[in-house]
C-alpha positions in Angstrom: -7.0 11.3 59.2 -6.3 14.6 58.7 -3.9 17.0 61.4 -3.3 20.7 61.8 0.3 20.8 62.8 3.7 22.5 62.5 6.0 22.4 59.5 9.7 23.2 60.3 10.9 26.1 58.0 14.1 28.3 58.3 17.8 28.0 58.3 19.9 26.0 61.0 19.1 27.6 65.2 16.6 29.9 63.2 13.5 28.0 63.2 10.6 29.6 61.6 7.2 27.2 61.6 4.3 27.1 59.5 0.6 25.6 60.5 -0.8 23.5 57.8 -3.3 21.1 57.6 -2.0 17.3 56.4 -2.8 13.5 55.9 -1.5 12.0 59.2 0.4 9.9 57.2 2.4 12.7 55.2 5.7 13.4 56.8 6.5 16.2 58.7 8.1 18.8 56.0 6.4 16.7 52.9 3.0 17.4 51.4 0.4 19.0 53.0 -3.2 20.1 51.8 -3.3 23.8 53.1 -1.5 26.0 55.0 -3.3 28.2 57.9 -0.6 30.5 59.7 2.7 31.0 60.6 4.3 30.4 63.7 7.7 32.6 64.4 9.3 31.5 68.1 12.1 33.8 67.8 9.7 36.7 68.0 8.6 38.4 71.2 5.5 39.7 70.0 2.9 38.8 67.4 5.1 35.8 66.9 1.6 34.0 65.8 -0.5 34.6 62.8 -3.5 31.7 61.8 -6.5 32.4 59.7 -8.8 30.9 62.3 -12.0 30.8 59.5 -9.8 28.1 57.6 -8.3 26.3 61.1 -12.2 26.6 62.1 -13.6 24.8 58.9 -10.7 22.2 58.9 -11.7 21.4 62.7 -15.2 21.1 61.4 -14.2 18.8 58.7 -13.3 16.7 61.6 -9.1 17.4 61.6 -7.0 17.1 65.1 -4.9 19.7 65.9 -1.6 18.5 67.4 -0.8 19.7 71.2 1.5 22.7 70.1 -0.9 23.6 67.4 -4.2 23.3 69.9 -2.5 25.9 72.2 -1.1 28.2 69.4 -5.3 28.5 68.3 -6.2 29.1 72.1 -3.7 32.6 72.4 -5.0 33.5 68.8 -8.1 33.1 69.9 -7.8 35.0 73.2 -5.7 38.0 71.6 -8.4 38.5 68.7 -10.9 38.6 71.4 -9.3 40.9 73.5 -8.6 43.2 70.6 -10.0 46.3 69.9 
């Protein structure tokens, strides 16, 4: 089955994730089949960036975004609604 969910990037107490699209089975930093966005916690603002046409069509395909990853779509989904 395939999952949208976080991949841990950055240095040590500096984490910087990315949202990619993987085989449940892959681990957690391994292979992965695409990658959608970024996800920066450290930042106060636009700490989130997913291309939501990809994160939409992977959904589609029938992939499960994990909790984190479900919520992360929700905000982007609010704030590019709410944009001007």
């Amino acid at each position: 089955m395939v999952v949208i969910r976080l991949t841990r990037r950055g240095a040590k107490k500096r984490p910087f994730y990315r949202i990619v699209a993987a085989d449940q089975r892959f681990p957690r930093d391994g292979r992965f089949l695409e990658i959608l966005g970024t996800f920066d916690p450290l930042k106060s603002e636009d700490n989130c960036k997913i291309d939501m046409e990809k994160a939409s069509a992977w959904i589609a395909k029938g992939a499960r975004p994990s909790k984190t990853v479900a919520s992360l779509l929700k905000k982007a989904e609010t704030a590019q609604n709410t944009a001007p």
